[in-house]
N, C-alpha and C positions, 0 to 999 in steps of 0.2 A: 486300526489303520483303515482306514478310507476308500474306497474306488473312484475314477475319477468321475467328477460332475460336469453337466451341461447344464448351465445358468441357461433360463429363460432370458429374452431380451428384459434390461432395466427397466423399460417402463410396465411391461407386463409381470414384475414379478408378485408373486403370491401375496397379500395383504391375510395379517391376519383376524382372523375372526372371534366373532363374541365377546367382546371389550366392549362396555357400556362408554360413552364418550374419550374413547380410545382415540388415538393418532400413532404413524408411524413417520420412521425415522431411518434417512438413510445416513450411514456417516461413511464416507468416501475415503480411501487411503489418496487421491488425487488431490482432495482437499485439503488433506493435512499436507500432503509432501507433494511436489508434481514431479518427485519423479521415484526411482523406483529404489526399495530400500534392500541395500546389499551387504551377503555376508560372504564373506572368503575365510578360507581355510578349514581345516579338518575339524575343526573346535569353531564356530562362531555363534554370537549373537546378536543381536540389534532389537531396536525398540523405537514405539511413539506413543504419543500420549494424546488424548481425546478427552473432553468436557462432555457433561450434560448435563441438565436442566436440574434445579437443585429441586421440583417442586413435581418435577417425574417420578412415578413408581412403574415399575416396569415389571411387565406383564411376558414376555418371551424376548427371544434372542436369538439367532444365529447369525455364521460368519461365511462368507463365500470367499474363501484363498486362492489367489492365482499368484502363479509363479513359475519361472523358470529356474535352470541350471546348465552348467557346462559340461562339456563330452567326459571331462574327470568326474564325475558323481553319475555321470550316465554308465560309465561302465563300472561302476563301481555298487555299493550299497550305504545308503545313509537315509538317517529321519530328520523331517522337520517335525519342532512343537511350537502349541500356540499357546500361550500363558494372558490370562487377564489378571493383572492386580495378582501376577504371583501364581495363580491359581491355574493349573493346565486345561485346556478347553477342546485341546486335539491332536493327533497327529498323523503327519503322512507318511509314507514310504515312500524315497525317489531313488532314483537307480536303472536299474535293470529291468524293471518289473511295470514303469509307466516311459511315458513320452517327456522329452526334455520341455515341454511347456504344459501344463496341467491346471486344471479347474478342482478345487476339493471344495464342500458344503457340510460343517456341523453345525445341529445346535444347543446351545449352552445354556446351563441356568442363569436366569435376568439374577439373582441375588447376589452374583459376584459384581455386580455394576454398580460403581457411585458417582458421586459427583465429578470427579478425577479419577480418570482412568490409563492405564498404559499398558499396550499390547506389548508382549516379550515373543520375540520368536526366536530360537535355537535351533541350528543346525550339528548332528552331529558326524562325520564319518563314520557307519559299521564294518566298512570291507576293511580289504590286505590293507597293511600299513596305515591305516584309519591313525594311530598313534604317533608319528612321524610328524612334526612339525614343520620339516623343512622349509625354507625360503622360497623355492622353487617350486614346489608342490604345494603350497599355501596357496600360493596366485594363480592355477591352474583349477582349484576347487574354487565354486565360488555356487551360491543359491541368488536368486533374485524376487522379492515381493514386488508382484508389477502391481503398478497404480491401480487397477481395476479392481484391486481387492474392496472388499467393503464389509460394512458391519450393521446389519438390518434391526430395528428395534421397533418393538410394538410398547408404547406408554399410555396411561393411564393418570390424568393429569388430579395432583392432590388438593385438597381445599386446603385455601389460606384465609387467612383473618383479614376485615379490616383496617388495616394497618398501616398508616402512611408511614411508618419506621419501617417498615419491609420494603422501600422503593429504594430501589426500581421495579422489584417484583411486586407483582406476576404479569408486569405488562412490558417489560423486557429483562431478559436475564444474562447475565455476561458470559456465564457457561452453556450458554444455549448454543451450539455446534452449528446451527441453521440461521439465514439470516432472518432478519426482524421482517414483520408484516405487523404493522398496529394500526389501523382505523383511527383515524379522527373523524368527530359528528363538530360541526360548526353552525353557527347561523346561518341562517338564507342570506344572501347578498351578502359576505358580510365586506365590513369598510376597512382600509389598510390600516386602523390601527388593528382589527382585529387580528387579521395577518400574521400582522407582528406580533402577536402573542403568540400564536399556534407556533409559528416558525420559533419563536424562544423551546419551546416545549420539544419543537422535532428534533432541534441540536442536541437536548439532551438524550436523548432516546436513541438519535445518529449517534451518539459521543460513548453508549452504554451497549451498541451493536457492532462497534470496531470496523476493523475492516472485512467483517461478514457480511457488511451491507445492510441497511433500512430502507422499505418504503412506507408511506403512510396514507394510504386510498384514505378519499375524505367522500362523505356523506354529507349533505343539507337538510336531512331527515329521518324520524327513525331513528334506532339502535342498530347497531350491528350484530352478530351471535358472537361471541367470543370477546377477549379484552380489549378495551378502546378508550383512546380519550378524549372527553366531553366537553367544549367551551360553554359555561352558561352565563349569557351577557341579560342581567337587567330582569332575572328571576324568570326567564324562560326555561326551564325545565324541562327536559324531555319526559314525554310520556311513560307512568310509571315508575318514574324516579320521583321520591318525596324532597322537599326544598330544606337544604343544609339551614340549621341556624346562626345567627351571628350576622355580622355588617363586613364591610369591605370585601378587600382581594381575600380567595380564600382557596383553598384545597381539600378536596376530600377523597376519599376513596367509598364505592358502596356497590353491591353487587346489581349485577346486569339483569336487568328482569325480560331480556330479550333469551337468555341463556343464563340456570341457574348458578350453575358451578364457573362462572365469568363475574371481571369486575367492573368496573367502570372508573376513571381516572375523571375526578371533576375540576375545572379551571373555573371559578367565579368570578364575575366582578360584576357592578354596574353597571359599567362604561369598558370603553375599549383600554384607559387609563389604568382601570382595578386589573382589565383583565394580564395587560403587561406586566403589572406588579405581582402578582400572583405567578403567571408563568416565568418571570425571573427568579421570583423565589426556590423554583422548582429546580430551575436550569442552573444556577448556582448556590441554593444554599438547600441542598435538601435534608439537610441534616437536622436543620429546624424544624421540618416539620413530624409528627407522631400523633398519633390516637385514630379515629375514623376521619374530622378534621380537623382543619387545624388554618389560622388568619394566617396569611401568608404576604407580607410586605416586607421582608429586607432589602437594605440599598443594596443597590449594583455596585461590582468588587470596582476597586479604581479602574480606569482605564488604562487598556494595554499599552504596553511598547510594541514599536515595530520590529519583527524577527524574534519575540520573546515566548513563541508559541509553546508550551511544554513539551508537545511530541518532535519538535524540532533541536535535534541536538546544537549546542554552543558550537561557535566556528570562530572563538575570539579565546578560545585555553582546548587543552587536549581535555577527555570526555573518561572517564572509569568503565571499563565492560559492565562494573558491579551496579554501575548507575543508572544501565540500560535494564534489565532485569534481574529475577532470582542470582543468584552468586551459587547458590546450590546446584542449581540446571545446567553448570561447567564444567563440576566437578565430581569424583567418584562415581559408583556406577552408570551413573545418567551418561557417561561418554558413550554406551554402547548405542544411544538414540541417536547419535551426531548432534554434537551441543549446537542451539541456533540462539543469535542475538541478534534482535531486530529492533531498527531505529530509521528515524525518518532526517532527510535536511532540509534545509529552505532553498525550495527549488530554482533559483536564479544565483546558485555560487557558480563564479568562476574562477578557474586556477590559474587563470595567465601561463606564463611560461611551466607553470611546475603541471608533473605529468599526472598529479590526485596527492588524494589525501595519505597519511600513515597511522598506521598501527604498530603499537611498542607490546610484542607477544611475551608475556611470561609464559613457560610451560612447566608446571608442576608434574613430576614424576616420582615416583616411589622405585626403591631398589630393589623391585620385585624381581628374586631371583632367576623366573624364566624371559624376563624382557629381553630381546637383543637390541639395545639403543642405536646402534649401530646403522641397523638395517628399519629401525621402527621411522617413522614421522609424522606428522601431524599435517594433513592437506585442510589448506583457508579457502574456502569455494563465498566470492561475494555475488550474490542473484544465480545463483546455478553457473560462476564463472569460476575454474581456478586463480587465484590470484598468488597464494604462496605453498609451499613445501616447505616443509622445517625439519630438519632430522633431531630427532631428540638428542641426537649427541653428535655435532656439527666436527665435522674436521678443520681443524682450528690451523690458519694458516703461520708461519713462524711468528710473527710478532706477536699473535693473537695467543700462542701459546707460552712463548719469555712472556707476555705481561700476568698470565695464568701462574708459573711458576713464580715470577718476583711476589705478585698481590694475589696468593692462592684465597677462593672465594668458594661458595656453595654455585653448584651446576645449577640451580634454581634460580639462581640472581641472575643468568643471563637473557638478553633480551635479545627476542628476533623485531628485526624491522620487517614489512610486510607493506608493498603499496598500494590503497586502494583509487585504480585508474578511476582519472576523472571520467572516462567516457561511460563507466560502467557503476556510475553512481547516479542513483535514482531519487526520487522524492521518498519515496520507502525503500528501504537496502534491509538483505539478511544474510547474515554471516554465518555459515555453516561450518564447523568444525572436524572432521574425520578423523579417529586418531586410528592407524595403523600401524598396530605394536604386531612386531614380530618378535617369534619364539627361538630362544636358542637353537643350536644344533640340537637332535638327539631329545630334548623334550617332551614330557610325558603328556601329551596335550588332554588326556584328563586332568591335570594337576592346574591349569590356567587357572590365574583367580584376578579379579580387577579389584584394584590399591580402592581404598577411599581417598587416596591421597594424591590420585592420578587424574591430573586437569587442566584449565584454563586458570590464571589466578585471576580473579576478579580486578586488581589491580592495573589488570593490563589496559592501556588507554587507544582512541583514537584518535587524534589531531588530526584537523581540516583546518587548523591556521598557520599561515596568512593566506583569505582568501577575499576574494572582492564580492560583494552583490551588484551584479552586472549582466545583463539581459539584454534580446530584444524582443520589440512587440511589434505587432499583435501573436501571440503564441499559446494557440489552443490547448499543448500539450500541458503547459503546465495550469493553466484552467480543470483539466480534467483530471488531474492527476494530484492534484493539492489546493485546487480553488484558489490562484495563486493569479493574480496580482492582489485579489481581494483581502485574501489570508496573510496579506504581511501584516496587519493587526488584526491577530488574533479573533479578537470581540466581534471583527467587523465595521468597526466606526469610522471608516472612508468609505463604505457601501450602501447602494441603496439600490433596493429589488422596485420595479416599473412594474404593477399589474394592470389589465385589463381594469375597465372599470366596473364592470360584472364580469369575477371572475368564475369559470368552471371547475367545478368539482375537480376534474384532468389540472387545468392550470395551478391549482393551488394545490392539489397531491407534487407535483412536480418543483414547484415552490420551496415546498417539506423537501423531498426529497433532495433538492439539493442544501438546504443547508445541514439536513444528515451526514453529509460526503463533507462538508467542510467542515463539520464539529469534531469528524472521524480522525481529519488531515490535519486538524491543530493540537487536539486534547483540551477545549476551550466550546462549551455553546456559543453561540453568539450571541450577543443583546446588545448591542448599540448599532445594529444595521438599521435604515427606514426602509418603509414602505411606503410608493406612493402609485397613484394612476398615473395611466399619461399623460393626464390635461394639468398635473402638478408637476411631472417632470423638470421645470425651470427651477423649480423650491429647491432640488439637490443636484444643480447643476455641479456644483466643486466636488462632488462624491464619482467613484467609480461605477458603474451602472451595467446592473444586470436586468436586461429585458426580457418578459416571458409572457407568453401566449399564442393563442391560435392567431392565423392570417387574416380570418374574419375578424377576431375581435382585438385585438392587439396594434392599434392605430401608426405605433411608431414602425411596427415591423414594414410596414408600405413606406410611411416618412421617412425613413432611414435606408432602403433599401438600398437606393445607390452606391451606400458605402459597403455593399457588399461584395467579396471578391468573384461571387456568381451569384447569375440573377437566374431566376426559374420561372418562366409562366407558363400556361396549361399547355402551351403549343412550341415553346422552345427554352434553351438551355444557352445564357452566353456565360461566357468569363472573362473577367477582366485581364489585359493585356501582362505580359510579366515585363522584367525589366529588361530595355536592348543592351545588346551587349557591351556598346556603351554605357550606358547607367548602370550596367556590372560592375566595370571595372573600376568603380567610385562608391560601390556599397557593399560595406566592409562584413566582411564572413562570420558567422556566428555559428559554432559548434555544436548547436544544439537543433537548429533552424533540419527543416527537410533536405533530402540531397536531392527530389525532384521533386516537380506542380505538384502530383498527385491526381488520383481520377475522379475525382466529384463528377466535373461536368460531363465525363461518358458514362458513370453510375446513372443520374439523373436521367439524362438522353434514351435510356434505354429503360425507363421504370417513369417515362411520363405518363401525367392520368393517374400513377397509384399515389396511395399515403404517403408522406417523407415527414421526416425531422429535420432539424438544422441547427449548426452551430456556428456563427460569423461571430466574429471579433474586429474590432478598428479603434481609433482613437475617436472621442466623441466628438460631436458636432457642438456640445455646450461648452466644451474648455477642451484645446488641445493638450493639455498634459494630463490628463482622466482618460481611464480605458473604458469600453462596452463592450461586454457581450451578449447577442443575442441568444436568446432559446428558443425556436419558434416553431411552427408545423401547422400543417393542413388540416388533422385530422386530433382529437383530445387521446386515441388509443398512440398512437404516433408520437406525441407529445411526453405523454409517461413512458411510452418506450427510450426515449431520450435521457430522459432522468434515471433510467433505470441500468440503461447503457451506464452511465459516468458510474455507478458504484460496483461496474464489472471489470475488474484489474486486465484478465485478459481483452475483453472489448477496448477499453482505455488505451490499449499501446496502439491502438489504431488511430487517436486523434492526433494532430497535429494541424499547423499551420493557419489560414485565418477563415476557414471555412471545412466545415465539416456537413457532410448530406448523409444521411440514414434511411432506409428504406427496409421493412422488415426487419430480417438479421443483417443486411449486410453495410456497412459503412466505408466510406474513403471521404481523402481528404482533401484540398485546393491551396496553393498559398499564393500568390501574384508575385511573393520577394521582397513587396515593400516593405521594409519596418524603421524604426527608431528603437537605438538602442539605450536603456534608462540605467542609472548606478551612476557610479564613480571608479575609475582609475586610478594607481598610484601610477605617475609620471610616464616611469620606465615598463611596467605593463603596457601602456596605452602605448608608449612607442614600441614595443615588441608585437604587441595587438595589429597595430595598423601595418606594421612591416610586413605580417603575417597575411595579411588581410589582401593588402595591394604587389603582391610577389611581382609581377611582370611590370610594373608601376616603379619597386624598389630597385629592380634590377637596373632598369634605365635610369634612373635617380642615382646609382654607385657609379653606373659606368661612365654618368656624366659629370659625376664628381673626379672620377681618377683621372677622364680627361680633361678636365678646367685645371686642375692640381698639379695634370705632368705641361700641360700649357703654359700656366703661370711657370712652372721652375725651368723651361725650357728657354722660356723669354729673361729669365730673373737671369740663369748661369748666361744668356746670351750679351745680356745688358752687363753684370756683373767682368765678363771675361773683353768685351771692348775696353770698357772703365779700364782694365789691370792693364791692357795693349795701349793704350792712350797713355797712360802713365808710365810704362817704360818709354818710351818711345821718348816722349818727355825729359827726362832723367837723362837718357843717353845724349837725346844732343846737348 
């Protein structure tokens, strides 16, 4: 048992020493979960699971635990344990004897560490009644691991072969827990075909760093120290690298003579033509290649469908849980981690009148004799939102229960429905699972054991149809958050990136980096985007157009300014007017759009003179049914903080609307209101939409209806009821 600890602040804490080309590692319990992982009751456990580098050996270890508990474990006695891979690594005493909120520090031997790993931590009650499972006294005990915890690692990185069959590695690894930093070395000047090679290559290495995030500082010269990749166009060779044999597009892998135990990633070609061919090969068929190197020309896969992205689930049939990940990570013991499934949609769905999408739950349960199904259930948390409750054994209302006894069936065959709100569906969603199984009366909470049989079925489906692709624009949000109007194919073949004509080291790291974040958001490199300068800008006038560079160099970002929803010059800050309240009442509402301006232009006003970034969007100037957005800034450090903003999830929920300003850490956003909204409606949607849309508009449109309605039948029965008096009247004489 442990005393309590006082962590040094994070960025002071101790690094350790004496490791020959060592590195450290933090891995954050924030990072994995952002929030805080909880056990309740006299008996509990819980768990999460953590990657690392497959090409790490790891040299020391320790864990800094933070955590609280409740006034029942305060007057009480109980230990927490900390299990790696099964293996016990510590434990505290909580109770009587420390503070309900507590810091603990061991450290553990690095040899229980692999590539996959999963902390286990157990709680157990020692005091009075420690034994007692009750109901009431389950949800009165409870331990909490707050997010602060973490897990320090000193590694020692191993030699690898030259082996273009080990790629991705060692220049990016999927279990790498950290996000990516890879160096690209380019030619001087180089021209937008080359570009367009490097960006094939950063998709893949975005598309191999998830949503951990990639950036790729780029160099015009030189080696870097550590792994990096190398475009060699036309047998320019970097110094002290010897020249691959062979012709054409090619790929090699050969160590870094800047840093020995580094590699280097080579892209060859002749021409800007090989060099594409070569890094397409890369970005799609890496299977192909093996040995040190290897000619690298395979054709490009067909081109994409629209909406066909693989990290995009279907919204045209219901989708299998089993299809989103593992089947295993649902079920038996892994429920103590809270089972999570995560999936992405294509961020322009709309649900029209229906209030989101559904989920058809199977829940798998064993007849584990201490279970009380009764009192147990299963909580649906989608984004850190509850969305359902399910009792494992639901109180079946009468009909629910005659059709039970006529068609008696297995308790596993029943399905919960479960809705997930449209409002609270994202570009990326995770579905978090909680099974809270409660214990008989009177149970021996030593005796608790979890089923292997106890879980999610794989089976179980989500449905998001029927829903429409239907949006408006210009809408940063979903720019930043999926690369989205671009990303509706996949590949990119309605896109084309506008460089400077000498671009900067800053503007082409940022380049890379965004099409990292959109290789991330599809599951899909790109390769059929262009590159062009701005003095060719007319060549891809029918393309969507993404603009990037500095203020100085970046020609259109001055030629285009007007179309921005705020203008910035050294000495003032305007914004474009919103819509009057008249032209409100005529532009129809979109549920996704901001509920106010936003503060750009007082961010700005108050940070003139320094650095900024910026993000404007509008319909182009070369064809109005093509979107732009610009990337732009003052300053090249500015510039890549911008690109480096877009693959921070937390940063990201910041942008919105049709203008976005940056300034250091801090960001806000501008919208004017104006937009066009693009898709299609089914009929009765669209009239529900606009009904929705123009309310004070519809009201006087019914009330003018009931009165032309009760007018006409007032005149009709008046006309009607003479005619009948005319006609007797008639008759009688």
């Amino acid at each position: 048992m442990l005393p309590p600890f006082s962590a040094p602040p994070m960025a002071a804490y101790p690094m350790f020493t004496g490791v020959a080309e060592g590195r450290s590692q933090l891995i954050r319990l924030r990072d994995l979960r952002s929030k805080a992982l909880h056990l309740e009751g006299a008996v509990a456990e819980v768990g999460i699971s953590f990657t690392t580098r497959q090409d790490d050996a790891f040299v020391a270890a320790r864990m800094s635990l933070v955590f609280s508990y409740s006034n029942a474990v305060a007057r009480d006695d109980g230990e927490l344990q900390v299990f790696l891979n099964n293996e016990p690594i510590g434990s505290v005493a909580l109770g009587k004897a420390r503070g309900p909120k507590s810091r603990a520090e061991f450290t553990f031997t690095p040899a229980l560490l692999s590539t996959d790993n999963r902390l286990q931590f157990r709680f157990a009650l020692k005091g009075q009644g420690a034994k007692a499972c009750t109901l009431d006294r389950d949800r009165a005990i409870w331990v909490n691991i707050e997010p602060a915890t973490f897990v320090y690692l000193s590694t020692t990185r191993l030699p690898t072969a030259d082996d273009l069959a080990s790629l991705p590695r060692p220049f990016a690894d999927p279990k790498d827990p950290l996000p990516l930093s890879l160096p690209f070395v380019l030619p001087s000047d180089p021209e937008p075909g080359v570009l367009q090679a490097a960006g094939m290559a950063a998709g893949y290495f975005g598309l191999i760093a998830g949503n951990k995030g990639a950036s790729f500082p780029v160099q015009y010269a030189g080696l870097p120290a550590g792994n990096a990749v190398v475009l060699v166009a036309g047998g320019n060779y970097p110094p002290g690298v010897a020249a691959i044999p062979g012709e054409g597009p090619r790929v090699a892998v050969v160590a870094n003579p800047s840093q020995v135990d580094s590699k280097l990633l080579l892209i060859i070609g002749e021409n800007a033509e090989q060099l594409q061919a070569a890094a397409a090969t890369l970005a799609t068929s890496p299977s192909r290649l093996s040995g040190g190197w290897s000619a690298a020309n395979a054709p490009l896969p067909p081109p994409r469908q629209a909406y066909d992205a693989p990290k995009w689930i279907p919204s045209n049939r219901p989708v299998r849980l089993g299809e989103l990940g593992d089947g295993g990570a649902i079920n038996g013991r892994r429920l103590v981690d809270s089972p999570r499934v995560s999936f992405r949609t294509a961020p322009d769905l709309f649900f029209g009148a229906l209030s989101g999408g559904k989920m058809y739950l199977h829940i798998r349960r064993a007849d584990d004799s201490w279970i009380d199904p009764g009192n147990s259930r299963v909580f649906v948390d989608l984004n850190q939102r509850t969305v359902g409750e399910i009792p494992l054994e639901p109180k079946l209302k009468v009909l629910s229960r005659l059709k039970e006894w006529l068609l008696p069936g297995n308790a596993e065959d029943r399905v919960s429905q479960v809705l997930l709100p449209a409002f609270q569906l994202q570009s990326q969603n995770h579905l978090d699972f909680l099974f809270e199984l409660r214990a008989k009366v009177n149970t021996d909470c030593e005796m608790l054991d979890w089923s292997e049989r106890t879980g999610i079925d794989p089976d179980s489906t989500i449905d998001l149809s029927p829903v429409a692709h239907f949006a408006a624009f210009p809408n940063l949000a979903l720019f930043a958050n999926a690369g989205f109007p671009f990303t509706r194919f996949a590949d990119l073949a309605t896109t084309a990136f506008v460089m400077p004509q000498a671009s900067s080291a800053e503007e082409v790291q940022s380049f890379l980096n965004l099409l990292g974040m959109m290789a991330d958001a599809t599951g899909v490199p790109p390769t059929r985007y262009k590159v062009v300068d701005a003095a060719q800008v007319d060549s891809v006038a029918d393309r969507d157009l993404i603009v990037i560079g500095l203020n100085s160099t970046q020609p259109l970002l001055k030629r285009w300014e007007s179309f921005n929803s705020v203008h910035i010059t050294p000495t003032s800050v305007t914004a474009a007017p919103g819509l009057s309240f008249l032209q409100r009442q005529f532009q129809p509402t979109d549920p996704r759009a901001p509920y106010y301006r936003g503060a750009a232009p007082e961010l700005a006003k108050a940070n003139l003179g320094k650095p900024y970034a910026f993000l404007s969007s509008f319909w182009s100037p070369l064809d109005a049914d093509r979107l732009v957005v610009m990337v732009g800034g003052t300053q090249p450090a500015a510039l890549v903080d911008m690109s480096n903003h877009l693959g921070d999830p937390e940063m990201v929920a910041k942008v919105q609307g049709d203008f976005y300003y940056l300034t250091g850490s801090k960001g806000e956003f501008y919208t004017s209101g104006i937009r066009k909204f693009v898709g299609g409606l089914p009929i009765w949607w669209r009239i529900q939409w606009l009904a929705g849309s123009f309310e004070l508009a519809t009201f006087i449109c019914v009330v003018c209806v009931i009165f032309i309605f009760a007018v006409t039948i007032e005149r009709f029965s008046a006309h009607r009821a003479n005619r009948l008096l005319s006609r007797t009247l008639s008759d009688g004489s």
